[in-house]
py3Dmol code that shows the C-alpha trace and the ligand (Angstrom):
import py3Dmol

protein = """\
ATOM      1  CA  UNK A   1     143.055 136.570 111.196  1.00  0.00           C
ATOM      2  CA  UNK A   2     143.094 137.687 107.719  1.00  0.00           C
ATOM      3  CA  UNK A   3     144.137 141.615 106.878  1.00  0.00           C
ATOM      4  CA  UNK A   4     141.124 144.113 106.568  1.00  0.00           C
ATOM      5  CA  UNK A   5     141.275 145.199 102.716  1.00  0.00           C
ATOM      6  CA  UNK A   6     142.351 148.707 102.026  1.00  0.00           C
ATOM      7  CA  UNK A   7     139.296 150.570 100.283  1.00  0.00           C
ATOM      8  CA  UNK A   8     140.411 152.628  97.617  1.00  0.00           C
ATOM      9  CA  UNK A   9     138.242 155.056  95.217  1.00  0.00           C
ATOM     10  CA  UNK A  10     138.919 155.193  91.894  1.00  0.00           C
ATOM     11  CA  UNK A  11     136.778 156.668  88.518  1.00  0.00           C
ATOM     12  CA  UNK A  12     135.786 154.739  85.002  1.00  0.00           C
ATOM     13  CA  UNK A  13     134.622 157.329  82.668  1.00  0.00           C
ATOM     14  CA  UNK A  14     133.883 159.570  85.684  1.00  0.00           C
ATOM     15  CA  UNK A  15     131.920 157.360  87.009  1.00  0.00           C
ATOM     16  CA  UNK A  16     132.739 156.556  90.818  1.00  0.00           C
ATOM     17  CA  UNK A  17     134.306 153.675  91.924  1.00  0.00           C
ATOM     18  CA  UNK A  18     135.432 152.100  95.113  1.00  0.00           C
ATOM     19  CA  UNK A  19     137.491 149.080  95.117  1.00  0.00           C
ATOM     20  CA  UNK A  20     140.117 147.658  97.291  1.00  0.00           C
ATOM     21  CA  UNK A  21     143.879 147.914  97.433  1.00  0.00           C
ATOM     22  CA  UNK A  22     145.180 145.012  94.975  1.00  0.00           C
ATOM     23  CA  UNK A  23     142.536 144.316  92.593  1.00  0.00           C
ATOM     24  CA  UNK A  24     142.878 144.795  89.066  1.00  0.00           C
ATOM     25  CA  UNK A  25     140.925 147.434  87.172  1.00  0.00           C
ATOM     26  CA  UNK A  26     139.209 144.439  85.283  1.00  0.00           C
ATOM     27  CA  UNK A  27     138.185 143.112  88.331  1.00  0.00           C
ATOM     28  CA  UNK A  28     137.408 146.772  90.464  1.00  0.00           C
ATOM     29  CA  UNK A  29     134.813 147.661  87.547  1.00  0.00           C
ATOM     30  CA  UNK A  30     133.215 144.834  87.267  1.00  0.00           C
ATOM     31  CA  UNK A  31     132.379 144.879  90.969  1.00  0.00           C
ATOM     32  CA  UNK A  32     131.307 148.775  90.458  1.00  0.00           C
ATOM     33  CA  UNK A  33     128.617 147.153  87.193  1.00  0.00           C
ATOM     34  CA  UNK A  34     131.164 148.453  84.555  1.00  0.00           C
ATOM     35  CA  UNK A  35     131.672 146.140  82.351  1.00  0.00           C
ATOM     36  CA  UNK A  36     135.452 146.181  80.203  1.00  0.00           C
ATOM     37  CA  UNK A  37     135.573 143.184  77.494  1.00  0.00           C
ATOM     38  CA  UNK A  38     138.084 140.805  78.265  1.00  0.00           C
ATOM     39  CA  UNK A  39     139.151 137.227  76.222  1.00  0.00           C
ATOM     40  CA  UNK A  40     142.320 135.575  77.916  1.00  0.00           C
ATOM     41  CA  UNK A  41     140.856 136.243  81.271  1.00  0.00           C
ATOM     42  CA  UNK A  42     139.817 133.722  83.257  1.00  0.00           C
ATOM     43  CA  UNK A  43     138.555 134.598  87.233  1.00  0.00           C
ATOM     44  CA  UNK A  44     140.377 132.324  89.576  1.00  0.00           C
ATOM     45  CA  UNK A  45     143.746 132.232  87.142  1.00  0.00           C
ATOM     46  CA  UNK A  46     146.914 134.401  86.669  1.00  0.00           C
ATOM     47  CA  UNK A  47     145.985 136.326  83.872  1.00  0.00           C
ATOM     48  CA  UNK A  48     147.979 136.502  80.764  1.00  0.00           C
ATOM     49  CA  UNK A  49     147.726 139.735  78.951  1.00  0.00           C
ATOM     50  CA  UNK A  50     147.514 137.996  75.705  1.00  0.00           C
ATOM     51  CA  UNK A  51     144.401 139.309  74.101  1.00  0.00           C
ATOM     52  CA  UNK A  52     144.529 143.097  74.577  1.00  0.00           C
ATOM     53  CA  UNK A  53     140.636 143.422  74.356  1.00  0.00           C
ATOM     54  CA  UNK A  54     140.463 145.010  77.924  1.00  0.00           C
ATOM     55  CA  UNK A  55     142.513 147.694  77.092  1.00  0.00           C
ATOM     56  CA  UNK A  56     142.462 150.487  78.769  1.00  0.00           C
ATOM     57  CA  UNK A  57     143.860 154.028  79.217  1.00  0.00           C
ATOM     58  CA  UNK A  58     144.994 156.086  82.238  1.00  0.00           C
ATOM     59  CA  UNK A  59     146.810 159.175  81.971  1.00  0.00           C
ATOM     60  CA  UNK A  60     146.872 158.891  78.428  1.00  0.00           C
ATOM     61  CA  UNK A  61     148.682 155.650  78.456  1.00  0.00           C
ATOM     62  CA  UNK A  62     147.197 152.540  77.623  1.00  0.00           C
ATOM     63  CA  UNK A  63     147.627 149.244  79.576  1.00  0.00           C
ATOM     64  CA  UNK A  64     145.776 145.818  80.012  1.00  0.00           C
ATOM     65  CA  UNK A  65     142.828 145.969  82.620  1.00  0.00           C
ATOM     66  CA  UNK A  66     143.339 142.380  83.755  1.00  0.00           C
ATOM     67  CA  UNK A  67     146.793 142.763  84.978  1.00  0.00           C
ATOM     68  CA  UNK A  68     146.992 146.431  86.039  1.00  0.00           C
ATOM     69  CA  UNK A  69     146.431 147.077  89.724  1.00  0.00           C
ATOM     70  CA  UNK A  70     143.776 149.636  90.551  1.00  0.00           C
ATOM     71  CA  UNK A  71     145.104 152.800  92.724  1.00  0.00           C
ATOM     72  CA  UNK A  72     143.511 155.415  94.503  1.00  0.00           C
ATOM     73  CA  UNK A  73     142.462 158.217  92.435  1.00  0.00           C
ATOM     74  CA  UNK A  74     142.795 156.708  89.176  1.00  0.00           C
ATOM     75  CA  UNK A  75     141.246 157.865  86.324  1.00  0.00           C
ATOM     76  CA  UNK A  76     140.240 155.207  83.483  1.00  0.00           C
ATOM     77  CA  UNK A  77     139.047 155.523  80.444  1.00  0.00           C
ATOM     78  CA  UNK A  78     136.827 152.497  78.963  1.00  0.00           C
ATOM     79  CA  UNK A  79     134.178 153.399  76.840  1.00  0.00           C
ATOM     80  CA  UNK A  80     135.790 155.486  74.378  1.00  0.00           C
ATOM     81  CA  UNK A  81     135.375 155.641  70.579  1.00  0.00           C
ATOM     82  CA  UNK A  82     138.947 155.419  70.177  1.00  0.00           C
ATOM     83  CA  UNK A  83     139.696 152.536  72.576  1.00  0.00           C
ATOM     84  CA  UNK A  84     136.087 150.853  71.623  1.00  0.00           C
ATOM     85  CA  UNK A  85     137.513 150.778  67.794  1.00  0.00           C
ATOM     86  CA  UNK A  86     140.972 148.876  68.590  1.00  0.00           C
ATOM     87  CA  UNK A  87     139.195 146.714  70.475  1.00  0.00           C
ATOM     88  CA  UNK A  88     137.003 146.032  68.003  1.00  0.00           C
ATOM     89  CA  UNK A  89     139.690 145.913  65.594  1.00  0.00           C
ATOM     90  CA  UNK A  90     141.373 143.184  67.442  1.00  0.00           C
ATOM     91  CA  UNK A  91     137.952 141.114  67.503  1.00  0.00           C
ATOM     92  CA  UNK A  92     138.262 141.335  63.455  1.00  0.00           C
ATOM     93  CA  UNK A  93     141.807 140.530  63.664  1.00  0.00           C
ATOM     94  CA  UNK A  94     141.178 137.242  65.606  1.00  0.00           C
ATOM     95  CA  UNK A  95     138.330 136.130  63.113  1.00  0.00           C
ATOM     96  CA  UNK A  96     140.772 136.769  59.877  1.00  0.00           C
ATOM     97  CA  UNK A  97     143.913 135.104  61.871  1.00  0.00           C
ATOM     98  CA  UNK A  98     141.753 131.975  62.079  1.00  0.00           C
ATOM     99  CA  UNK A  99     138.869 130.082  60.130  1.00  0.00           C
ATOM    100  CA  UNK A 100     135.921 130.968  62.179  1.00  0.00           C
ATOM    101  CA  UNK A 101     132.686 129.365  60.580  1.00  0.00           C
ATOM    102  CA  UNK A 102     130.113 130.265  63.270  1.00  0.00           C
ATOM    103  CA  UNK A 103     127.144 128.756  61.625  1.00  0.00           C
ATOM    104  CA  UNK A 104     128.992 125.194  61.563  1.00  0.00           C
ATOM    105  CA  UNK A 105     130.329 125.640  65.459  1.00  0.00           C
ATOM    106  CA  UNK A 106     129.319 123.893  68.142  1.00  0.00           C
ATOM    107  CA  UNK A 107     130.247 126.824  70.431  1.00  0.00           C
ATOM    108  CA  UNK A 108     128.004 128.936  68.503  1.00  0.00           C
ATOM    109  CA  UNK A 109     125.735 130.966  71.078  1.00  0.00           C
ATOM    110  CA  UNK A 110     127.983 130.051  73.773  1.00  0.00           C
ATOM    111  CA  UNK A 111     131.544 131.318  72.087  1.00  0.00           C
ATOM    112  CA  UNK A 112     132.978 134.808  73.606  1.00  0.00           C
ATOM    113  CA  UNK A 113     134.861 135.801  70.361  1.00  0.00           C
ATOM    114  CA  UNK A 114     131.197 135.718  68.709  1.00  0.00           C
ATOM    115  CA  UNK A 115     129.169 137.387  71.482  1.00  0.00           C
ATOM    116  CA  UNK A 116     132.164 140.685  71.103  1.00  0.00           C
ATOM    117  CA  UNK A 117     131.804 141.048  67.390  1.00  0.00           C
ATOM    118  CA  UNK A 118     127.920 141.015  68.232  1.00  0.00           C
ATOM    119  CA  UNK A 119     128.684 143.377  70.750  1.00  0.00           C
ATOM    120  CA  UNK A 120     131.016 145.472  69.054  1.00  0.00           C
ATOM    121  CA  UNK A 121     128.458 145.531  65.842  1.00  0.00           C
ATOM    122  CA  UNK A 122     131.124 143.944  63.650  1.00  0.00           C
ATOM    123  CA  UNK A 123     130.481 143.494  60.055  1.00  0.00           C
ATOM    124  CA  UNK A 124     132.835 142.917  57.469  1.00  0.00           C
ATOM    125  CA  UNK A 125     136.623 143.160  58.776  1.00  0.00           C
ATOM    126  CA  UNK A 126     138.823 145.346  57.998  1.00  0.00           C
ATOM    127  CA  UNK A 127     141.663 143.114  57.376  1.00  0.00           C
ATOM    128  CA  UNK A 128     141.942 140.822  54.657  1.00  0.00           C
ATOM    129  CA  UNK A 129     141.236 136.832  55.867  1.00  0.00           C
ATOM    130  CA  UNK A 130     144.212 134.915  55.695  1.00  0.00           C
ATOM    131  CA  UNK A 131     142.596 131.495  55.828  1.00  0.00           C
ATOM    132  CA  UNK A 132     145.841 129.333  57.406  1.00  0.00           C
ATOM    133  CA  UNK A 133     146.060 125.565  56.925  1.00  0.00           C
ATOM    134  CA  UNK A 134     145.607 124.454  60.405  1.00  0.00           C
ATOM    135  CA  UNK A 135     144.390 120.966  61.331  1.00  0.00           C
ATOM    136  CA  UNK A 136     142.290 119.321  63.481  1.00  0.00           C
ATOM    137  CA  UNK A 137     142.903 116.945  66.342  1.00  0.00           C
ATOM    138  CA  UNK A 138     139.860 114.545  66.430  1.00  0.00           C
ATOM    139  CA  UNK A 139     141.600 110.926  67.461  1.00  0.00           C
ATOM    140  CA  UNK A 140     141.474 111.692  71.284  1.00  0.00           C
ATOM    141  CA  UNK A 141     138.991 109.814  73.001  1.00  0.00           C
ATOM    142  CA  UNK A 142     137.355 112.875  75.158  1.00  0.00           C
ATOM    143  CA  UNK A 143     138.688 115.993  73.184  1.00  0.00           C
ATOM    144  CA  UNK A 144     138.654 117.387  69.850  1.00  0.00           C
ATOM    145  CA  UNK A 145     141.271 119.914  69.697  1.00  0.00           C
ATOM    146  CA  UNK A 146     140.320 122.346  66.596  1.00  0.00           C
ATOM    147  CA  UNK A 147     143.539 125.037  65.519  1.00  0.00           C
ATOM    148  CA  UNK A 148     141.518 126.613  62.875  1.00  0.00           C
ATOM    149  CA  UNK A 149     139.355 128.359  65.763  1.00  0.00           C
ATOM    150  CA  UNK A 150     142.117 129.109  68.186  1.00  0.00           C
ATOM    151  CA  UNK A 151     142.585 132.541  69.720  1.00  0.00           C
ATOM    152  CA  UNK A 152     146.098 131.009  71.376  1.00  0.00           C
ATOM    153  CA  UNK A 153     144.470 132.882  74.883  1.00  0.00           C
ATOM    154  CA  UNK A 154     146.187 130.478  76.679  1.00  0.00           C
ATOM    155  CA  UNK A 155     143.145 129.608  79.274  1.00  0.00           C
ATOM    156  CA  UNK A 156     143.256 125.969  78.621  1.00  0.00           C
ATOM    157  CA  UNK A 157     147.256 125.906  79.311  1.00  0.00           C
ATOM    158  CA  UNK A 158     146.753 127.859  82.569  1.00  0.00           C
ATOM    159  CA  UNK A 159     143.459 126.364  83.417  1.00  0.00           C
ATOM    160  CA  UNK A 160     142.979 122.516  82.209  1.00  0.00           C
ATOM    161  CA  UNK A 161     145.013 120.596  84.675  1.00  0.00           C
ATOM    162  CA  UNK A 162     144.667 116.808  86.165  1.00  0.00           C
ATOM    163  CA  UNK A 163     144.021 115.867  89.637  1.00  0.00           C
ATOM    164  CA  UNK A 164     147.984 115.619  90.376  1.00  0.00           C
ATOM    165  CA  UNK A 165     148.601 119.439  88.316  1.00  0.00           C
ATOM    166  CA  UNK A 166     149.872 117.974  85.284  1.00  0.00           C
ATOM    167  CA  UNK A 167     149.003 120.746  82.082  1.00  0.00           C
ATOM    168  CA  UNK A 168     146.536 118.971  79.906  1.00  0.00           C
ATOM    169  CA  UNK A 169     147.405 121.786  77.175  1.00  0.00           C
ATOM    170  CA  UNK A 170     150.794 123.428  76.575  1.00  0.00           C
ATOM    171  CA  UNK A 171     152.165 126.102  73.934  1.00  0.00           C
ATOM    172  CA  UNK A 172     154.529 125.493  71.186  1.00  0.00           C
ATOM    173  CA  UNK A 173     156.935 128.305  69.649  1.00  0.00           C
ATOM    174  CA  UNK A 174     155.614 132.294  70.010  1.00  0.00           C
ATOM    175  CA  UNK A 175     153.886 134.952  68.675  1.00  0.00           C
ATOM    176  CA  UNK A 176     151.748 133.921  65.498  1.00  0.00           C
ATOM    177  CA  UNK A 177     153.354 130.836  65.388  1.00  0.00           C
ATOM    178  CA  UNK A 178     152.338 129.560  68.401  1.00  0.00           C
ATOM    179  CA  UNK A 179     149.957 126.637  68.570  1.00  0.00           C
ATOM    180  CA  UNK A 180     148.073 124.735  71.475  1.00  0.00           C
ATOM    181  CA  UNK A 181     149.135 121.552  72.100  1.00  0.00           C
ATOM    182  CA  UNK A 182     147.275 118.902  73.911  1.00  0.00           C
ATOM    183  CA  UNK A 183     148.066 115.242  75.586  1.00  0.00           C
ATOM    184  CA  UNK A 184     145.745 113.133  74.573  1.00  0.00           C
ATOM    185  CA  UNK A 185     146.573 110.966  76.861  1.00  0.00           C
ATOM    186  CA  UNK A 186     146.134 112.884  80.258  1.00  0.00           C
ATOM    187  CA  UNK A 187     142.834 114.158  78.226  1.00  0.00           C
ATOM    188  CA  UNK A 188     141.456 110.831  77.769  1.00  0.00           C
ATOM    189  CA  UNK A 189     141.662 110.757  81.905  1.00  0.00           C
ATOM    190  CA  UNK A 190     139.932 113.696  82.863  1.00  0.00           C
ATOM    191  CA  UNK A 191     137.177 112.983  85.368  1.00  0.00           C
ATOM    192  CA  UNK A 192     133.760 114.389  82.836  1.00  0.00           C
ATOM    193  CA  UNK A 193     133.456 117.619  84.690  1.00  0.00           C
ATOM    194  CA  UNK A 194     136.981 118.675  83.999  1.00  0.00           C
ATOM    195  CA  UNK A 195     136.678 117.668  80.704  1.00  0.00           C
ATOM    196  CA  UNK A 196     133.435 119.620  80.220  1.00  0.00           C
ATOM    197  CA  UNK A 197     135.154 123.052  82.474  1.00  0.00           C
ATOM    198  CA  UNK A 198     138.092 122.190  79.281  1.00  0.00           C
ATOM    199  CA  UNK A 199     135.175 123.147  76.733  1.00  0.00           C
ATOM    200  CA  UNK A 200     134.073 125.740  78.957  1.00  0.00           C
ATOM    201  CA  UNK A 201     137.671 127.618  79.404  1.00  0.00           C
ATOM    202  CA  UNK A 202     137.889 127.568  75.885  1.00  0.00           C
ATOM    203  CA  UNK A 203     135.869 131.390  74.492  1.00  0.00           C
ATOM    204  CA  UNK A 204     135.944 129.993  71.000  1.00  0.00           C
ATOM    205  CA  UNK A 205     135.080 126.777  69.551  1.00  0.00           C
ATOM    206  CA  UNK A 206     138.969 125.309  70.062  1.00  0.00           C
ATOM    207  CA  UNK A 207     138.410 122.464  72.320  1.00  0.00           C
ATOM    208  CA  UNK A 208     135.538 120.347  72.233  1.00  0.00           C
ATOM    209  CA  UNK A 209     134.053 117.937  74.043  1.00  0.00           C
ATOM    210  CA  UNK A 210     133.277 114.701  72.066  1.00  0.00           C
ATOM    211  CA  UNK A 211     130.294 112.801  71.787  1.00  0.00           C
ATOM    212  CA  UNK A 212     127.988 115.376  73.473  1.00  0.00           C
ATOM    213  CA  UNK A 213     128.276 117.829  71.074  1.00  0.00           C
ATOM    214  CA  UNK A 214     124.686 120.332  70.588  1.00  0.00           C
ATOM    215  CA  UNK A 215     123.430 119.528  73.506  1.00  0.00           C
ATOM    216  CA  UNK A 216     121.605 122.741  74.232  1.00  0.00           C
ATOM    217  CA  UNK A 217     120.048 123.514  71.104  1.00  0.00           C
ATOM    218  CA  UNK A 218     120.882 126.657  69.314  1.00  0.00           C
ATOM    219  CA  UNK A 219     118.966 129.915  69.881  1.00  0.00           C
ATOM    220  CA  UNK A 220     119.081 128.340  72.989  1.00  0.00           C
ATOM    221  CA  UNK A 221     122.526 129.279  74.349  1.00  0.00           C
ATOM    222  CA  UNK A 222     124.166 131.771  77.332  1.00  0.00           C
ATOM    223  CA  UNK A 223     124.714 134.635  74.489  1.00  0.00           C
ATOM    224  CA  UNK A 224     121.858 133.589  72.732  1.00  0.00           C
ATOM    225  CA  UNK A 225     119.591 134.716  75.472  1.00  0.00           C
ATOM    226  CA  UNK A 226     122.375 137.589  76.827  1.00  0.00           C
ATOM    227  CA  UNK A 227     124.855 139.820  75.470  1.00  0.00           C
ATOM    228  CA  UNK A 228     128.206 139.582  76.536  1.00  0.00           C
ATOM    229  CA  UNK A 229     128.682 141.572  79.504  1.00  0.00           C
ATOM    230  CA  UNK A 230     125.126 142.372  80.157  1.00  0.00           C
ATOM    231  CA  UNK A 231     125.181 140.055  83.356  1.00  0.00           C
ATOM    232  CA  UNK A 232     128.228 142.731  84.951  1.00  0.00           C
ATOM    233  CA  UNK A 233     126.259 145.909  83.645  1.00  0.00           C
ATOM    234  CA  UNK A 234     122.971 144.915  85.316  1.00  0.00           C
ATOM    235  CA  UNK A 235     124.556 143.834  88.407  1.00  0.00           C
ATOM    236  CA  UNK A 236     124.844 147.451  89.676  1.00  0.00           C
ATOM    237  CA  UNK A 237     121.343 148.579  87.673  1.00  0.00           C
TER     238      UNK A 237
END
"""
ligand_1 = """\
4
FES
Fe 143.304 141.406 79.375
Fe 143.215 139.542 77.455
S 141.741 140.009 78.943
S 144.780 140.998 77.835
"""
view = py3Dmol.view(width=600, height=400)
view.addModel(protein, "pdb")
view.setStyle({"model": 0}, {"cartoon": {"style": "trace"}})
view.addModel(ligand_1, "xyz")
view.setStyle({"model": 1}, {"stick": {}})
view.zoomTo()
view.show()
C-alpha cells in the first residue's frame, strides 16, 4: 500500500494554498490555479533549473519554482513587479541570444518562448541582438534540428529517448557555448509519435518535424486560441 501524502498549507501572494509534502512550488500552485511561467520544465521529467523564468522568492531569497520543494507555511512571492520584470527580462534575453523570426516559424502559435513575451507584453528588448552564426541541421530524414532558435532548455536531452533509453539529443560544452546535439541516426528510428512528442518537447521552434510541417494552420494554434498559462489560472476559476 502506497504512503498517505502529507498535506501541507502554504501561501502565493497571500493567497492560500494546500499542497502535499514533496511537491515543488511549480507544481503546488499550479494545482491551487496559480499559474508561475516556467520554460525548461517538462511534467513527468527531472527538472533542470536552466531557464530561471519560474523564479521565485521566499523570505526574500529567490530560488527556482520547479526544483524547490514546497513546505508548510511558506510564503511565496510570484506576481511581483520586480520578479515579473527579470522574468521578462530573461524572455528578451533568450530572443537576442538567438535568431528568433516568428513570422517565418513553424512553431509560431504553438512556441512557449512566443506565448511569454505575449504574455509578458514584450516589445522591443532591452538588450542589444547579437545575431550568432548558428546552423541548421536539415539532412536527417525525420528531424530538422534548427540552433538559431535554441533556448539550450535541455527538454529534448532529458525527454527524447528510443524504445531501449538511448538520448536522441545530448549537450556539447557549457554555459553559452553549449549546443544541442542530435543522432540522426537513432532520430531517423523514432516510431512517428515520438518523433512528433520530439517537436512537442521542444517550447521554441528548435526541432522540427519534417515533411509535415504547417499542419494546423496559423491563427489556428494552442496559443493562438489561449494565452500561456490561462489553462492553470482557470482551472481553479
Ligand atoms: Fe524552472 Fe526553467 S522552469 S528553471
Amino acid at each position: 500500500m502506497s504512503k498517505p501524502k502529507t498535506p501541507i498549507h502554504f501561501t502565493v501572494d497571500g493567497k492560500k494554498c494546500q499542497a502535499f509534502l514533496g511537491q515543488t512550488i511549480l507544481q503546488a500552485a499550479k494545482d491551487n490555479g496559480v499559474y508561475i511561467p516556467a520554460l525548461c520544465r517538462w511534467e513527468g521529467f527531472e527538472p533542470a533549473g536552466a531557464c530561471r523564468v519560474c523564479t521565485v522568492r521566499v523570505a526574500g531569497r529567490t530560488m527556482a519554482a520547479c526544483t524547490q520543494p514546497v513546505t508548510e507555511g511558506m510564503a511565496v512571492e510570484n506576481n511581483v513587479p520586480d520578479l515579473q520584470d527579470m522574468r521578462k527580462s530573461l524572455i528578451e534575453m533568450l530572443f537576442v541570444e538567438g535568431n528568433h523570426m516568428c513570422p517565418t516559424c513553424e512553431k509560431s502559435g504553438n512556441c512557449e518562448l512566443q506565448a511569454l513575451a505575449y504574455r509578458f507584453q514584450m516589445l522591443v528588448p532591452r538588450f542589444p541582438f547579437q545575431f550568432p552564426a548558428r546552423k541548421v541541421e536539415a539532412a536527417g530524414k525525420k528531424i530538422l534540428l534548427e540552433h538559431n532558435r535554441c533556448i539550450k532548455c535541455l527538454r529534448c536531452v532529458r525527454g527524447v529517448r528510443t524504445r531501449d533509453n538511448k538520448a536522441v539529443f545530448g549537450a556539447l560544452r557549457r554555459s553559452r557555448d553549449k549546443e544541442i546535439t542530435v543522432d540522426q541516426a537513432l532520430a531517423a528510428a523514432l516510431p512517428e509519435k515520438q518523433a512528433r512528442q520530439a517537436m512537442d518537447r521542444c517550447p521554441v521552434g528548435s526541432i522540427l518535424r519534417k515533411e509535415v510541417g504547417f499542419v494546423v494552420p496559423i491563427g489556428k494554434r494552442k496559443y493562438d486560441k489561449e494565452p500561456i498559462g490561462s489553462d492553470v489560472e482557470k482551472a481553479k476559476d
